[in-house]
C-alpha positions as CSV (number, residue, x, y, z in Angstrom):
1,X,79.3,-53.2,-0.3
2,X,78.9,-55.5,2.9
3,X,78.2,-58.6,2.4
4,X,75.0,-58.8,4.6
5,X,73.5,-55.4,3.2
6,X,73.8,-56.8,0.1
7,X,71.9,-60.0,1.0
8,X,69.3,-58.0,2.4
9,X,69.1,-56.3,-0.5
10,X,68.3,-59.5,-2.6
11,X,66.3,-61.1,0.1
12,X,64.0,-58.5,-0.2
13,X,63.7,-58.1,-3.6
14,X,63.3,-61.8,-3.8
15,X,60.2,-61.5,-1.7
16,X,58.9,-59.0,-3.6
17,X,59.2,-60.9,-6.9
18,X,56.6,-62.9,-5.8
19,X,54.0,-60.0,-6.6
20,X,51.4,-60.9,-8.6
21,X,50.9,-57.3,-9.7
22,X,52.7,-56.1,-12.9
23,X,54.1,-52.8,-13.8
24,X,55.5,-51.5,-16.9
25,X,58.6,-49.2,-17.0
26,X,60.6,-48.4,-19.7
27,X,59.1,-51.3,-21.8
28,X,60.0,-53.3,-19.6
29,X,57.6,-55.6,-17.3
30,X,58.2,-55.8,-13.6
31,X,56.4,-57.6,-10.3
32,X,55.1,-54.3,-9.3
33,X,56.3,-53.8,-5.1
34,X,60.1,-55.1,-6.8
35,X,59.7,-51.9,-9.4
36,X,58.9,-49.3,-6.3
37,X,61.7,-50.6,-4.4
38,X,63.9,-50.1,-7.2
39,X,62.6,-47.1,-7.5
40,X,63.0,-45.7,-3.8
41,X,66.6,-47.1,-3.8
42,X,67.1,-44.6,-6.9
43,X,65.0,-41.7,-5.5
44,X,67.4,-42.7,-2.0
45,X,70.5,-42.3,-3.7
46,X,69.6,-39.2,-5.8
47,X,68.1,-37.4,-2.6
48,X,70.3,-38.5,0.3
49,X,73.6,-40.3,-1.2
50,X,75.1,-40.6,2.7
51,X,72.0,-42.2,4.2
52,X,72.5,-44.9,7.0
53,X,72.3,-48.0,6.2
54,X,69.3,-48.2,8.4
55,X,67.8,-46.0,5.9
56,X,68.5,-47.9,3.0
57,X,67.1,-50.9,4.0
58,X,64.1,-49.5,5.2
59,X,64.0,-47.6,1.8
60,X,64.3,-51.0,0.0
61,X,61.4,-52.6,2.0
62,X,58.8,-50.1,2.6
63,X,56.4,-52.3,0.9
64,X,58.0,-55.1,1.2
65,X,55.1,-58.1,0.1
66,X,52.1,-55.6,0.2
67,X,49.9,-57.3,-1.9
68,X,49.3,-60.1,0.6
69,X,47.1,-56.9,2.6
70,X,45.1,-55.8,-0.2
71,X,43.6,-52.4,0.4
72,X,40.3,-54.3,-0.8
73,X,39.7,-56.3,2.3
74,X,39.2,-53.0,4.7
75,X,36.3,-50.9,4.7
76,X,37.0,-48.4,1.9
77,X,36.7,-45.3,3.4
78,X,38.8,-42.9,5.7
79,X,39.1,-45.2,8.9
80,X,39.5,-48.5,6.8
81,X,42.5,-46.5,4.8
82,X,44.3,-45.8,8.1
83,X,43.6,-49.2,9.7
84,X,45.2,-50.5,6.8
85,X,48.2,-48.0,6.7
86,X,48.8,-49.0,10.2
87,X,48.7,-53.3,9.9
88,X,50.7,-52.7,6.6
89,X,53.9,-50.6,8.4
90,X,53.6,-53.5,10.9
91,X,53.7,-55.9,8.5
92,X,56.5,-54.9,6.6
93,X,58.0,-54.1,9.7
94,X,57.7,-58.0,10.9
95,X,58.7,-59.2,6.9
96,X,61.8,-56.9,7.4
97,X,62.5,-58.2,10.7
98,X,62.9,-62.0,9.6
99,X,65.0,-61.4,7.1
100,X,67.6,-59.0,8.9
101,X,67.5,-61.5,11.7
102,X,67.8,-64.5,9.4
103,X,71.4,-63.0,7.5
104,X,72.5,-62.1,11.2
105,X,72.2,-58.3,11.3
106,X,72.2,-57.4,15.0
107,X,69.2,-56.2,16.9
108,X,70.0,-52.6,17.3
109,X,69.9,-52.3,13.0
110,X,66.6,-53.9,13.1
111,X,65.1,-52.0,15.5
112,X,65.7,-48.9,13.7
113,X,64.9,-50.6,10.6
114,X,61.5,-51.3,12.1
115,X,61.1,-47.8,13.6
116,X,62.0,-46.1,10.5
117,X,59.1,-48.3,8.2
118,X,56.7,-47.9,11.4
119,X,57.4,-43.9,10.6
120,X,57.8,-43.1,13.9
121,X,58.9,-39.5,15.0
122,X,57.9,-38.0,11.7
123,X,59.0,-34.5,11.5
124,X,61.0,-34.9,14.6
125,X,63.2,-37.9,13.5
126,X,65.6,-36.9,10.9
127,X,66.0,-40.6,9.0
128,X,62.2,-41.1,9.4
129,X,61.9,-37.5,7.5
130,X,64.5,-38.9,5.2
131,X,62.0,-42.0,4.6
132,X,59.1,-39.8,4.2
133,X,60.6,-37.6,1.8
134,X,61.6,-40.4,-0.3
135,X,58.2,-42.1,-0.4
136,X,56.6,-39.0,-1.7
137,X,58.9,-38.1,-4.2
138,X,58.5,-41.4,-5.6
139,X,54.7,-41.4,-5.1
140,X,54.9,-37.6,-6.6
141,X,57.3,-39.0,-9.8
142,X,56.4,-42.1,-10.5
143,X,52.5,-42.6,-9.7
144,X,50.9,-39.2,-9.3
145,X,50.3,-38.8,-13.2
146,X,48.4,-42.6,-13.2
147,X,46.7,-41.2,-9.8
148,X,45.1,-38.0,-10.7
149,X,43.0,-39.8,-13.8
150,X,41.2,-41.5,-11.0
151,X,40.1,-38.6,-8.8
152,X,38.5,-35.6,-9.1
153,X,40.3,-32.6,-8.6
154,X,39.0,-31.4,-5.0
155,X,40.5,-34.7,-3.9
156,X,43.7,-34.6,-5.8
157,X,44.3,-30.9,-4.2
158,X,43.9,-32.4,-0.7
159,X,46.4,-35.4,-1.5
160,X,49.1,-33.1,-3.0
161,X,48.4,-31.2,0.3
162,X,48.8,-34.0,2.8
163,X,51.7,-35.2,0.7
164,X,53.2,-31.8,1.0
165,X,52.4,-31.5,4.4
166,X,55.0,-34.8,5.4
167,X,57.7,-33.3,3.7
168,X,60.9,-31.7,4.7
169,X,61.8,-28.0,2.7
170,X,64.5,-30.0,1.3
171,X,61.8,-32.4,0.3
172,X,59.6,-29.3,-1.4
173,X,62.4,-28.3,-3.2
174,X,63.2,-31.8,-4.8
175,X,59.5,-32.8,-5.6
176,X,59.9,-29.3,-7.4
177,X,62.6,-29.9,-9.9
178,X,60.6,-33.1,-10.7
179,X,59.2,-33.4,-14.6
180,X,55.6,-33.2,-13.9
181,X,53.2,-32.9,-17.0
182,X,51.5,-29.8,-17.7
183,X,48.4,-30.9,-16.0
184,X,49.8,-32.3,-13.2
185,X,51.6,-29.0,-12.4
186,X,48.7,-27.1,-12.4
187,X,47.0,-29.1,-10.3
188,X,50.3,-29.3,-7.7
189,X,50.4,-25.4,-8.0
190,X,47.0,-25.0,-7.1
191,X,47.1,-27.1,-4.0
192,X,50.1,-25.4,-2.9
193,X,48.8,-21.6,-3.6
């Protein structure tokens, strides 16, 4: 593995150790944003084994010191949730950027670094689609289950749709070999009927 990749690897992860925000996996306690880039690395890796390393940077950093934006301090409703979508890409974006630039990685890599976690060209970009698909199946495996206690099920349909919606067909197909719980596969085979 290069040498710098793997730097950024650790500079990142470093950062994100900081999270205050704790998540348990496999009896095991992690700073939450460090367990979901673990976690999109693995889903990376599984999906897309070739990917650019472009890709798997961007993969690494998606949300790369969220916490310090909590979703709290926007106005919680459908504007406030996209404001904050859009300041956090940017932020992660600008987090990513001083750490590539700070290890030496040229500018080229970090501007595609930056487009990819800015999701630019989604649909029409084939490493953003590659991004995109990873997030969900991630958001899909990992966080769905914890999700759809919260919400009631008019409003879980329309999330599994939107999801479903930013996904490549080799996305669909992945997201369906996942181990969903009974529940949660009714609910995804609903929204998709």
């Amino acid at each position: 593995m290069k040498y710098k990749f793997k730097t950024a690897i650790q500079l990142f992860d470093k950062a994100n150790t900081s999270d205050p925000n704790t998540e348990t996996s496999n009896g095991k306690t992690y700073p939450k944003e460090l367990l979901y880039a673990i976690r999109m690395t693995e889903k990376l890796n599984q999906f897309e084994p070739n990917a650019s390393e472009a890709v798997q940077l961007a993969v690494r950093c998606q949300h790369i010191c969220r916490w310090e934006i909590p979703r709290d301090s926007y106005e919680m409703n459908r504007k406030g949730y996209l404001t904050w979508r859009k300041d956090l890409a940017k932020f992660h974006a600008k987090k990513a950027t001083e750490i590539l630039k700070e290890i030496g990685y040229d500018d080229s890599l970090i501007d595609k670094v930056t487009f990819l976690l800015q999701k630019k060209q989604l649909k029409r970009n084939k490493e953003t689609q590659l991004l995109e698909d990873v997030v969900c199946l991630v958001f899909l495996e990992n966080y769905f289950e914890k999700f759809s206690k919260k919400y009631a099920e008019k409003k879980l349909i329309d999330i599994v749709q939107k999801t479903w919606a930013k996904m490549s067909d080799k996305g669909h197909e992945a997201a369906l070999q996942l181990n969903f719980s009974k529940k949660s596969l009714t609910l995804i085979q609903k929204a998709l009927a």
